[in-house]
BAMI-972703 format. One line per field, with one value per residue (C-alpha): residue number from 1; chain; z, y, x. Coordinates in nm, 3 decimals. Layout:
# residues N
num <- c(NUM/...)
cadena <- c(A/...)
w <- c(Z/...)
v <- c(Y/...)
u <- c(X/...)
***
This chain:
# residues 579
num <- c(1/2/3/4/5/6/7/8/9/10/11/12/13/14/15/16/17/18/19/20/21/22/23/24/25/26/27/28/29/30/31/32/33/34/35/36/37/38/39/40/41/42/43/44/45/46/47/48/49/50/51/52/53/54/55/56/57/58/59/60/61/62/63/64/65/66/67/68/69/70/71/72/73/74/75/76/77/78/79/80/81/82/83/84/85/86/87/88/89/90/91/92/93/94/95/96/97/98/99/100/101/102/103/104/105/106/107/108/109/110/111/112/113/114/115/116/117/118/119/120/121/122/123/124/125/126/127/128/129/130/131/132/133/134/135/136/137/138/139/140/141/142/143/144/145/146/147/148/149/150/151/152/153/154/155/156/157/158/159/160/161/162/163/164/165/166/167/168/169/170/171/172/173/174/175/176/177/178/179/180/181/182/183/184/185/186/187/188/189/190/191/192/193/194/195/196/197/198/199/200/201/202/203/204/205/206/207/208/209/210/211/212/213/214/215/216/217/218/219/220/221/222/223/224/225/226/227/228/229/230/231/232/233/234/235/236/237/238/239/240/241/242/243/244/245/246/247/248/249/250/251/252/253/254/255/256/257/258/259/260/261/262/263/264/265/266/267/268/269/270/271/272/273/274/275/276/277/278/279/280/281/282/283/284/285/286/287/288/289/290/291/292/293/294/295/296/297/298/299/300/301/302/303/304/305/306/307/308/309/310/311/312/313/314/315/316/317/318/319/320/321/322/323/324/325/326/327/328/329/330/331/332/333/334/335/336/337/338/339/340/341/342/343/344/345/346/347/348/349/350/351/352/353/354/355/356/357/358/359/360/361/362/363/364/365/366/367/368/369/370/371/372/373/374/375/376/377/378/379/380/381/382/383/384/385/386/387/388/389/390/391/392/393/394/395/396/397/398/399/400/401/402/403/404/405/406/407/408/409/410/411/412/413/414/415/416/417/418/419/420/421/422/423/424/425/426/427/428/429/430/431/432/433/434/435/436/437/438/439/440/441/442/443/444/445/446/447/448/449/450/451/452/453/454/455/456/457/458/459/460/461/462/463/464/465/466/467/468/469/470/471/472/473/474/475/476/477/478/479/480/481/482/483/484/485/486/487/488/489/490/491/492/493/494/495/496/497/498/499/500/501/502/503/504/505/506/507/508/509/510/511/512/513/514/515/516/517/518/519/520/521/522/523/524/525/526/527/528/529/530/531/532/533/534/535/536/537/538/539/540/541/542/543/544/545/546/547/548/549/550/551/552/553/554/555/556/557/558/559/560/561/562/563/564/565/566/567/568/569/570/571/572/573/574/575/576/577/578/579)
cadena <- c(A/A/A/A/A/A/A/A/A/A/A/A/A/A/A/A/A/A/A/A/A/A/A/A/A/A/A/A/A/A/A/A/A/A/A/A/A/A/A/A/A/A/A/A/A/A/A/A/A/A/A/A/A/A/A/A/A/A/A/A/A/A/A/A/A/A/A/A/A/A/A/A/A/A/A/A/A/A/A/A/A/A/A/A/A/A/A/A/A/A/A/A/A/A/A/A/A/A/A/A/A/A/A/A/A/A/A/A/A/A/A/A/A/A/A/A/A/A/A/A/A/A/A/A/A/A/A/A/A/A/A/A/A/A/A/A/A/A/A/A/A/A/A/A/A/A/A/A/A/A/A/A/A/A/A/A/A/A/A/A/A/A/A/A/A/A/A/A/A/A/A/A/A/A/A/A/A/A/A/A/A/A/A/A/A/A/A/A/A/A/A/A/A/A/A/A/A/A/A/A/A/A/A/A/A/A/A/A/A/A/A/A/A/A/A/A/A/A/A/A/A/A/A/A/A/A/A/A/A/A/A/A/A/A/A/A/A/A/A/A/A/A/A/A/A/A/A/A/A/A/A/A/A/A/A/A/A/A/A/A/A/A/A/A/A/A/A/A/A/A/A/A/A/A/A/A/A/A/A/A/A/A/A/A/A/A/A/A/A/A/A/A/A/A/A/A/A/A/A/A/A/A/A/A/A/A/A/A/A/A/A/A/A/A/A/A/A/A/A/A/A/A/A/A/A/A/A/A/A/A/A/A/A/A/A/A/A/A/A/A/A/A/A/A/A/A/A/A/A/A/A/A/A/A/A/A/A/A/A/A/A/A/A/A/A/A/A/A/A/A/A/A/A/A/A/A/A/A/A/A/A/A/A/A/A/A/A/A/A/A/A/A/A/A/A/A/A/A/A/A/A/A/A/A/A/A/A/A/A/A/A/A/A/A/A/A/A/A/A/A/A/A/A/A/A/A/A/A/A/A/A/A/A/A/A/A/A/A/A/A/A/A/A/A/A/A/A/A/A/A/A/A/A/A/A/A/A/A/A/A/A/A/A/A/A/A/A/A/A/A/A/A/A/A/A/A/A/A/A/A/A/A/A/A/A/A/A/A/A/A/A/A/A/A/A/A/A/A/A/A/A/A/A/A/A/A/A/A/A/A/A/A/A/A/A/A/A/A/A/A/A/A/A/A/A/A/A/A/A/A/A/A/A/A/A/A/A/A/A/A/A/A/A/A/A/A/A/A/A/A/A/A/A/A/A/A/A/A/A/A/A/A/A/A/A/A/A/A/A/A/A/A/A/A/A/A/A/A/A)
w <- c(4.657/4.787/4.361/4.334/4.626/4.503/4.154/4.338/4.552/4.260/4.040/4.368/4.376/4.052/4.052/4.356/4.156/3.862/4.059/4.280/3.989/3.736/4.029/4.095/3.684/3.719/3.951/3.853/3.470/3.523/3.640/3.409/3.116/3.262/3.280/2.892/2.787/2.974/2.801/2.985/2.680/2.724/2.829/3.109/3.169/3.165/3.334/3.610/3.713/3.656/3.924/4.165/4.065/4.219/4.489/4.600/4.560/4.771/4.992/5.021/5.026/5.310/5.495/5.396/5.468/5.839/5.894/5.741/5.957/6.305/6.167/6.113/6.422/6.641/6.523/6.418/6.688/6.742/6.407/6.303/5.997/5.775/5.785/5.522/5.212/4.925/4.632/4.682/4.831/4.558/4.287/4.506/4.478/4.079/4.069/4.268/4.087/3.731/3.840/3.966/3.651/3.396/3.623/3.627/3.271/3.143/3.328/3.209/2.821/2.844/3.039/2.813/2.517/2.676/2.479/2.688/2.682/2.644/2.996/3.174/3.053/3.178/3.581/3.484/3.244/3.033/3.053/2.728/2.601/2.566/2.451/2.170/2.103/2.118/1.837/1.609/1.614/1.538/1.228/1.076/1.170/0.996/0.723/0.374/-0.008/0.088/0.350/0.215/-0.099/0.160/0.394/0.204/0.076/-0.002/0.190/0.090/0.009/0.142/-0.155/-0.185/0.048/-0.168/-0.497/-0.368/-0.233/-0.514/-0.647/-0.338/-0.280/0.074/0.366/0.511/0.117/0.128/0.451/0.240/-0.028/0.158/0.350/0.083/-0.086/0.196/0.163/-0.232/-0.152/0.183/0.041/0.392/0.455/0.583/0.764/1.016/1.118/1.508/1.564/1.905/1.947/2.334/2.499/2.266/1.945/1.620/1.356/0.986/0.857/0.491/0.335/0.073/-0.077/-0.144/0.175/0.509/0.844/1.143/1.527/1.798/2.160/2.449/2.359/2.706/2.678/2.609/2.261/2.359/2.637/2.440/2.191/2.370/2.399/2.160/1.837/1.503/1.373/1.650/1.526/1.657/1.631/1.750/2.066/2.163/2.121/2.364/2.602/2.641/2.680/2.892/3.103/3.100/3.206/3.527/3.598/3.379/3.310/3.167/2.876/2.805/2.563/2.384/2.322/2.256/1.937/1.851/1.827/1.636/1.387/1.398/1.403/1.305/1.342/1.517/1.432/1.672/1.469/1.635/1.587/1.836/2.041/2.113/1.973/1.788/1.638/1.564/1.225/1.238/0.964/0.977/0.809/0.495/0.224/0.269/0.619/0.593/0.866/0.776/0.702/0.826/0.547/0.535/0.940/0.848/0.532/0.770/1.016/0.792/0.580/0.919/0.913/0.584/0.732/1.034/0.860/0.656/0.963/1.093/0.766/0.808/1.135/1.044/0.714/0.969/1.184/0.945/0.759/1.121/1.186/0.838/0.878/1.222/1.050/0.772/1.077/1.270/0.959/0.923/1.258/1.259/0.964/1.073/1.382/1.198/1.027/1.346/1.448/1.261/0.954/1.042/1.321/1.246/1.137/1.355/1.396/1.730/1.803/1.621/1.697/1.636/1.722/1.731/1.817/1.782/1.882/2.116/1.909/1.579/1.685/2.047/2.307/2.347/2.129/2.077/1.882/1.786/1.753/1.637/1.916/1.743/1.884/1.790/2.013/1.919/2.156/2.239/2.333/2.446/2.618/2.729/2.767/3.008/2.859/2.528/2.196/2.015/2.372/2.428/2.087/2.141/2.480/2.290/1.976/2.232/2.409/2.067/1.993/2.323/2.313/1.973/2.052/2.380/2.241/1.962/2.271/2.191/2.592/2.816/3.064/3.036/3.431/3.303/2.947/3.175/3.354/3.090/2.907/3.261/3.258/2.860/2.910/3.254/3.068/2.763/2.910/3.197/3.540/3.492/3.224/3.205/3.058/3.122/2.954/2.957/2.753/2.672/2.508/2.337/2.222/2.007/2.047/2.391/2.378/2.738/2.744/2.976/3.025/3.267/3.343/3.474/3.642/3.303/3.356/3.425/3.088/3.107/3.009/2.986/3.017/2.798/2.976/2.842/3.034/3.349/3.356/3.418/3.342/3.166/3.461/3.408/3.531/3.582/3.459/3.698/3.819/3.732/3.898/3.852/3.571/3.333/3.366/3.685/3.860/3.762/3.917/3.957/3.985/3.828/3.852/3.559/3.555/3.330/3.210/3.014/2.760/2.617/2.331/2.310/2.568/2.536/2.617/2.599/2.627/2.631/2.713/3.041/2.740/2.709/3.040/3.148/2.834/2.920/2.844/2.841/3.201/3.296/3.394/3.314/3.111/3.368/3.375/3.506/3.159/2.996/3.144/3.100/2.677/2.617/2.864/2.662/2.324/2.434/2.127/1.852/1.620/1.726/1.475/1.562/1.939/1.843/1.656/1.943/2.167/1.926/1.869/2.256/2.349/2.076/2.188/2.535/2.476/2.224/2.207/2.480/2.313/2.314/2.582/2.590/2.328/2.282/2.222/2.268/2.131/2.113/2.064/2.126/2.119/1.831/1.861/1.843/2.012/2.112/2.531)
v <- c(8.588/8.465/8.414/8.190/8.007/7.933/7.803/7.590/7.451/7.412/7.196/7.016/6.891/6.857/6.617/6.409/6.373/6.264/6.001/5.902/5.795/5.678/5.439/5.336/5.284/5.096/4.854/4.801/4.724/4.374/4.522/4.801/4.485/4.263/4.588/4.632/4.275/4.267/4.543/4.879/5.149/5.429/5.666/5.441/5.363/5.759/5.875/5.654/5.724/6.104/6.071/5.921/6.173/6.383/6.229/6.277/6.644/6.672/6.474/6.762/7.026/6.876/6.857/7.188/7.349/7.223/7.355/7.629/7.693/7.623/7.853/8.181/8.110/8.104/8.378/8.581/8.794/8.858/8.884/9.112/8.922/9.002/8.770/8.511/8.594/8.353/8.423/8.353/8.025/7.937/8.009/7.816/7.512/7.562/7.562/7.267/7.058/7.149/7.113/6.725/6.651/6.745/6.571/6.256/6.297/6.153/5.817/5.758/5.800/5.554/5.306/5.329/5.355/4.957/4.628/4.483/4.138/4.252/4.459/4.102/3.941/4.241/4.274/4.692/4.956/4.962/5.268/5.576/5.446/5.096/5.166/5.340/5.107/4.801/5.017/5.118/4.736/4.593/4.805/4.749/4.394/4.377/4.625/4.421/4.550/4.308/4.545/4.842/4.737/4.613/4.908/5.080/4.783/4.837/4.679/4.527/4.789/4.781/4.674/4.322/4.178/4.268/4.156/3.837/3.758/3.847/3.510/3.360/3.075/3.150/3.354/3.120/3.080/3.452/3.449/3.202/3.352/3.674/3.505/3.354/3.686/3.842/3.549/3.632/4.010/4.034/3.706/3.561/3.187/3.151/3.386/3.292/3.413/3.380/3.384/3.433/3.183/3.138/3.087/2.948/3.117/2.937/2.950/2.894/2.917/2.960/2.840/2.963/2.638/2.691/2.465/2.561/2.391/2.475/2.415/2.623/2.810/2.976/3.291/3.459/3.417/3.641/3.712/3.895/4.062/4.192/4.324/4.446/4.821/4.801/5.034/4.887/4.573/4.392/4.291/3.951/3.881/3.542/3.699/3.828/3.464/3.344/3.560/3.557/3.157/3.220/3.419/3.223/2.951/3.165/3.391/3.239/2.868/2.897/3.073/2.850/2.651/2.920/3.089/2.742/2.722/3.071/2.993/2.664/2.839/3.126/3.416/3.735/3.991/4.008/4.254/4.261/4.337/4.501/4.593/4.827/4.905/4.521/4.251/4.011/3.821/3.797/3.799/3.640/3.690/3.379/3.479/3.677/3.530/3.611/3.629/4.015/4.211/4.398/4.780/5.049/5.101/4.705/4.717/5.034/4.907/4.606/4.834/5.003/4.672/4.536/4.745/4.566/4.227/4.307/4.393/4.103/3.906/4.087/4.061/3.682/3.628/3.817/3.603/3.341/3.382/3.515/3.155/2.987/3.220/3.076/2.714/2.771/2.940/2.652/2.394/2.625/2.604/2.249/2.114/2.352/2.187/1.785/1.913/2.074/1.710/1.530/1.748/1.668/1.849/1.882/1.773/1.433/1.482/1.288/1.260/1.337/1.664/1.926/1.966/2.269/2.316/2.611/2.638/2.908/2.869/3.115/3.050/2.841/2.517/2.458/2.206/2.207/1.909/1.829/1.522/1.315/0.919/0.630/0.381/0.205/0.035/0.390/0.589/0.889/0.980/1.365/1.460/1.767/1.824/2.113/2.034/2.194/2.461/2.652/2.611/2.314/2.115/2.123/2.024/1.740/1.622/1.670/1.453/1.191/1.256/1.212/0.879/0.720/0.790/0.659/0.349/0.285/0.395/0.130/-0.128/-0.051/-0.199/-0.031/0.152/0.554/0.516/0.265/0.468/0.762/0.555/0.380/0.715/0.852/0.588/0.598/0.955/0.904/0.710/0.898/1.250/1.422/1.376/1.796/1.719/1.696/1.732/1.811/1.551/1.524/1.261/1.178/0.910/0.962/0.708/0.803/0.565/0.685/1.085/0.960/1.071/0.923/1.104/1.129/1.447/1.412/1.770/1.967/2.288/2.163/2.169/2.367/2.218/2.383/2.323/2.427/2.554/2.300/2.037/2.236/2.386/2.758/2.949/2.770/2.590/2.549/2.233/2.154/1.812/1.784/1.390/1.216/1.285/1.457/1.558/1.270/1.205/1.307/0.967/0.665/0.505/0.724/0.613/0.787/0.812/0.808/0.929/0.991/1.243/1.203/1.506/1.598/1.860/2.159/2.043/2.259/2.157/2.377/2.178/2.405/2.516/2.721/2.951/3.089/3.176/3.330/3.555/3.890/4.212/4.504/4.536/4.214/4.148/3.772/3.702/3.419/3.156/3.395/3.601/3.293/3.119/3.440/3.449/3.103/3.115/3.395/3.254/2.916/2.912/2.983/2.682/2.575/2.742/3.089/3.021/2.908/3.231/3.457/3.350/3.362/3.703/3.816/3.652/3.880/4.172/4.121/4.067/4.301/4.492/4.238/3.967/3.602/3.422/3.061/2.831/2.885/2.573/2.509/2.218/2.360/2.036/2.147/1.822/1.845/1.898/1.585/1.294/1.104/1.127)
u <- c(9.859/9.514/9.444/9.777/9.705/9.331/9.417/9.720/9.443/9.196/9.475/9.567/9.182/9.182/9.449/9.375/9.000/9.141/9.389/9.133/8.929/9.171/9.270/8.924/8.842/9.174/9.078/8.678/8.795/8.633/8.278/8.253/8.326/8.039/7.824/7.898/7.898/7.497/7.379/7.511/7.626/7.932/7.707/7.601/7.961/8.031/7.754/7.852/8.229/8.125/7.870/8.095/8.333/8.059/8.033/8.365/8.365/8.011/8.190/8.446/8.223/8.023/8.343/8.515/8.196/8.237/8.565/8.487/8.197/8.392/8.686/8.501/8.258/8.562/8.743/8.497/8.493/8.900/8.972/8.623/8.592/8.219/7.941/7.996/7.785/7.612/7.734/8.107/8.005/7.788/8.075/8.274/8.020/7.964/8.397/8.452/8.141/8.246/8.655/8.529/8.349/8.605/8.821/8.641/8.542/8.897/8.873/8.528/8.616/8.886/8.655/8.364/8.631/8.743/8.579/8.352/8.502/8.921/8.811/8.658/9.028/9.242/9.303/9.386/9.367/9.628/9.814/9.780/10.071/10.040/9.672/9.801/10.070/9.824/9.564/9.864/9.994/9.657/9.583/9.967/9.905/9.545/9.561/9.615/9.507/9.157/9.098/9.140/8.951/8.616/8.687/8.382/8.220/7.844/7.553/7.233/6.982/6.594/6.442/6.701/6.454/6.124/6.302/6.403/6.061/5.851/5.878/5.798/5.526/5.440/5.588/5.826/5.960/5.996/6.158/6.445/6.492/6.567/6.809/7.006/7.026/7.163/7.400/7.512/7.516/7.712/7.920/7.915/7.949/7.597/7.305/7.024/6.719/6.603/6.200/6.072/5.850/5.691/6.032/6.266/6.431/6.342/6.586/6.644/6.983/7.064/7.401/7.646/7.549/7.154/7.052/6.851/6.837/6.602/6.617/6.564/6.791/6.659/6.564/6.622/6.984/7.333/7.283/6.959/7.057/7.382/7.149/6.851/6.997/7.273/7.125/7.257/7.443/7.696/8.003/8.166/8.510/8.689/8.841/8.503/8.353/8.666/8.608/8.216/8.288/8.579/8.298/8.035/8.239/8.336/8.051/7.712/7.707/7.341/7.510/7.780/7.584/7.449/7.814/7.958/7.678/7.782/8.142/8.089/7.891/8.136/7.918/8.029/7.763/7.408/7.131/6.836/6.524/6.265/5.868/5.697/6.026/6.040/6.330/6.084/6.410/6.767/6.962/7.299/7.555/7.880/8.230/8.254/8.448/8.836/8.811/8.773/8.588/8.277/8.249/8.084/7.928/7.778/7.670/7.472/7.270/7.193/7.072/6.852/6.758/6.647/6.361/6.271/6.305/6.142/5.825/5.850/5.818/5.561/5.307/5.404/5.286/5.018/4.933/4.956/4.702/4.497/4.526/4.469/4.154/4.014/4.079/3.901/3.637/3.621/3.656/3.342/3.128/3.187/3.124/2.756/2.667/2.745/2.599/2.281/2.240/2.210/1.930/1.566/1.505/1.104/0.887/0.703/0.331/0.071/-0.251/-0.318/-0.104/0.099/0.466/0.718/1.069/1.271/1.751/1.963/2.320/2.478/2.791/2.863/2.800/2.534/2.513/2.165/2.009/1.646/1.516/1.204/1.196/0.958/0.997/0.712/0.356/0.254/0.481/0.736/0.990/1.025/1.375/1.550/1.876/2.118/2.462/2.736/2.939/2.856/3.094/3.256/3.309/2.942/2.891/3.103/2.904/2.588/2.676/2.716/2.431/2.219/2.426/2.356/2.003/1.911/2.125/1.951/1.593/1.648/1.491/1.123/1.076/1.327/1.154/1.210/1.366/1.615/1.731/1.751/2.033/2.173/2.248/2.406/2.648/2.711/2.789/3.005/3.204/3.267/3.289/3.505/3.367/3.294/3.078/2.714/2.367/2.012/1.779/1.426/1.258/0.885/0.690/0.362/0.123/-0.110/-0.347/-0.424/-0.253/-0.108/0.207/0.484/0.788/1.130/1.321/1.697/1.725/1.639/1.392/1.077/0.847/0.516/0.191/-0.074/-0.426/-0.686/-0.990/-1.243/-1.040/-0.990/-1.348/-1.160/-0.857/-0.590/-0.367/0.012/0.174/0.533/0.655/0.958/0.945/1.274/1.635/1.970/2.160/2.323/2.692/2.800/2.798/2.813/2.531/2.212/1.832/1.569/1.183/0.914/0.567/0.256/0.017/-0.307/-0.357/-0.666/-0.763/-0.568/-0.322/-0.014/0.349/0.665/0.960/1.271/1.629/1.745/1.838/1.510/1.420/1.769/1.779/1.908/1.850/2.067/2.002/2.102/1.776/1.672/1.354/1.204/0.967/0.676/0.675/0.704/0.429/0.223/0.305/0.261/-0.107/-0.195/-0.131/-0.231/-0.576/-0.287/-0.132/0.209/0.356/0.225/0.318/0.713/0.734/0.563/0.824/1.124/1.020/0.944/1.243/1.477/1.303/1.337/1.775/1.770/2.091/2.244/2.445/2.315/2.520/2.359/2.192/1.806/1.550/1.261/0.967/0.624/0.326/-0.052/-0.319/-0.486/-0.924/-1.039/-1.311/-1.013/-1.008)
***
């Protein structure tokens, strides 16, 4: 009797599960559609009433378990009943759980067995009945000798897309003739191919009739959420296109557009193709010939011929940037050489001093420019300048710098004060008000060696005095007089001064490039060392002295990569009766 009355109670639960849910599946049809039609699969769909399911029957347990509880505690005593022991209570548990999830699983089949977008149109389930009637009616009503002829239809194989691109001229070429032979094989009215492309989708669309159009949707939009966890080729039929605008019209307006362009262009099945577990683009099929439907067999060559396509993609993107990198490169290449053609080729010969110059570019083109004019009445001009920034943009800056100051030079009497400022406000002008340059400038005459020079906040150059002139140990002097940097302001004064050299004078003119060299440490080479290497090769020939500190600087960054231009001007006064 106790075994009766247990099963009775176990169907009793088992029924009131079951209606509890079917009721509650009944009257969520519309959510569990919108879950579906955003992306949510019938294991989602399952996995979800059964846990509520669940829930009920902990409920009930919790509750049972209370009563239970009070019961025996109270009559315990009077009636002598035993203690209540575990493992009746735990098969008890495992029943009721398992009896709740069978329960539960019937209403979750028929909800995940729902279309997504017949659900959002229905206000309830439709009973077993009527569902079957409704299936039997629609394959009477759409099975024809066409249909049963396509119901096993071939699809494209891998390899269409490699034959149809071997004659190709370029990617993009490839890309169409793939497309249209998808459109001969599948005999569809037209397909089109969706790019990602920052946040838009890029299309091209091949026809039945040979031609191709481009444009571009929103990428972030239905179509890819739809497709983002559904495996395999999506099939679209007109009622789903009705009721995803019928939707979208209610629920989404930001997607009415897009559906509106997939129903004008009657779609009729999507294929999200994907590299590294990511949707990189979309391949949309219109309506094959006849009207028919596709079949399984078609959506599952496309499935597996997406893998084809998606590569394809893929080596064209990278065939693209791989073109880009070498027009860069050409571009690169090009700009160091115009840019190696506005520097001198040698240093001028005179007869009073020696002159060497030494630039290496931190990258393929620098912004650190060094120069040497005739300014006549026996005069050169000694020029060297280190622009803001490193790469082509400094390059830029300094091709202006180098125009402005030949241009201005060209005035054999301008006063080295006045180019100083006439080249700040060429270069205001002509740069970005974050822009600017380093300049230091000196004129020699040779008739005199007195050398008169302006410096417009560029490192100070070193000369250095030969010991017959000082009497002692070589002494190292800082030419610093002038003013600020060129091109920050548009009006800026600046002071010039002179120096008289005498035999075996030294001056280093360089870049900050050379003193803040780094080594692996991060440790800078600085002035000091310098100073020191060029005092204690001060008796060499200028050549020998540029290539001492070439070399001392490479050893010193050795290892550490070059991260600013490196110039530098060596000139030593040459022995002779001339002071």
């Amino acid at each position: 009797m106790t075994g009766l009355f247990a099963i009775a109670a176990l169907i009793m639960a088992a029924l009131g599960v079951y209606g509890m849910m079917a009721y509650t599946v009944r009257q969520r049809i519309v959510e569990f559609g919108t879950r579906m039609a955003l992306g949510a699969t019938a294991t989602d769909v399952i996995r979800l009433v059964i846990s509520e399911g669940l829930r009920i029957a902990i409920a009930g347990l919790a509750l049972g378990g209370v009563l239970l509880l009070s019961a025996w505690s109270s009559s315990a005593n009077v009636l002598q009943l035993p203690a209540i022991e575990g493992a009746p209570l735990l098969i008890a548990i495992i029943t009721t759980f398992s009896l709740a999830a069978t329960a539960s699983l019937v209403p979750a089949w028929r909800a995940s067995r729902l279309s997504p977008m017949v659900a959002m149109r229905e206000a309830a389930t439709p009973s077993s009945w009527r569902w079957f009637e409704r299936g039997l009616h629609r394959r009477l009503t759409t099975t024809d000798d066409a249909a049963v002829l396509d119901r096993d239809r071939p699809g494209p194989s891998p390899s269409l897309f490699v034959d149809a691109a071997r004659t190709a001229s370029s990617t993009q070429d490839a890309l169409h003739q793939a497309l249209a032979a998808l459109v001969v094989k599948l005999d569809v009215d037209w397909t089109m191919l969706l790019e990602t492309a920052e946040d838009v989708f890029r299309y091209q669309r091949a026809g039945r009739d040979g031609g191709s159009t481009h444009g571009e949707i929103p990428s972030s939009g239905f179509l890819m959420n739809r497709l983002q966890s559904h495996e395999g080729a999506l099939p679209i039929t007109s009622g789903d296109l009705e009721a995803w605008h019928e939707w979208a019209t209610l629920h989404r307006p930001e997607h009415a557009d897009e559906i509106a362009t997939l129903a004008a262009a009657d779609a009729r099945l999507a294929l999200a193709l994907r590299s590294r577990g990511r949707v990189t683009a979309i391949l949309l099929l219109g309506m094959p010939s006849g009207g028919r439907a596709f079949s399984n067999a078609e959506r599952q060559a496309l499935g597996q011929a997406g893998h084809q396509l998606a590569l394809m993609l893929e080596n064209s993107k990278l065939t693209a940037r791989i073109l880009e990198q070498e027009a860069l490169r050409r571009d690169l290449a090009l700009a160091a050489e115009v840019q190696r053609r506005l520097l001198p080729d040698r240093p001028p010969g005179l007869s009073v001093a020696s002159l060497a110059a030494f630039t290496i570019a931190a990258r393929n083109v620098a912004g650190d420019y060094y120069d040497f004019l005739e300014v006549g009445d026996g005069r050169l001009g000694i020029a060297l300048a280190d622009v803001s920034g490193k790469g082509v943009a400094a390059a830029l800056i300094m091709s202006v710098v180098q125009a402005s100051l030949r241009i201005i030079a060209s005035d054999e009497d301008v006063p080295l004060d006045r180019l100083a400022a006439r080249m700040n406000q060429f270069l205001y002008r002509s740069t970005q008000s974050s822009s600017y340059a380093t300049f230091f400038y000196a004129q020699l005459d040779e008739r005199t060696i007195r050398m008169e020079y302006v410096n417009a906040g560029h490192n100070p150059p070193f000369l250095i005095r030969a010991p017959r002139a000082t009497g002692s140990a070589p002494e190292v002097i800082e030419l610093s007089t002038g003013g600020m940097v060129l091109g920050l302001f548009p009006e800026v004064t600046f002071e010039r001064a002179s120096v008289q050299l005498h035999a075996d004078d030294l001056l280093f003119i360089f870049s900050d490039g050379v003193p803040e060299a780094l080594d692996t440490q991060g440790e800078e080479l600085g002035a000091d060392r310098l100073q020191r290497l060029l005092v204690e090769h001060s008796h060499l020939s200028v050549e020998e002295i540029a290539s001492h500190v070439a070399a001392f600087v490479h050893e010193w960054s050795a290892g550490a990569p070059q991260h600013d231009d490196i110039t530098f001007i060596v000139m030593k006064v040459l022995d002779a009766d001339l002071q």
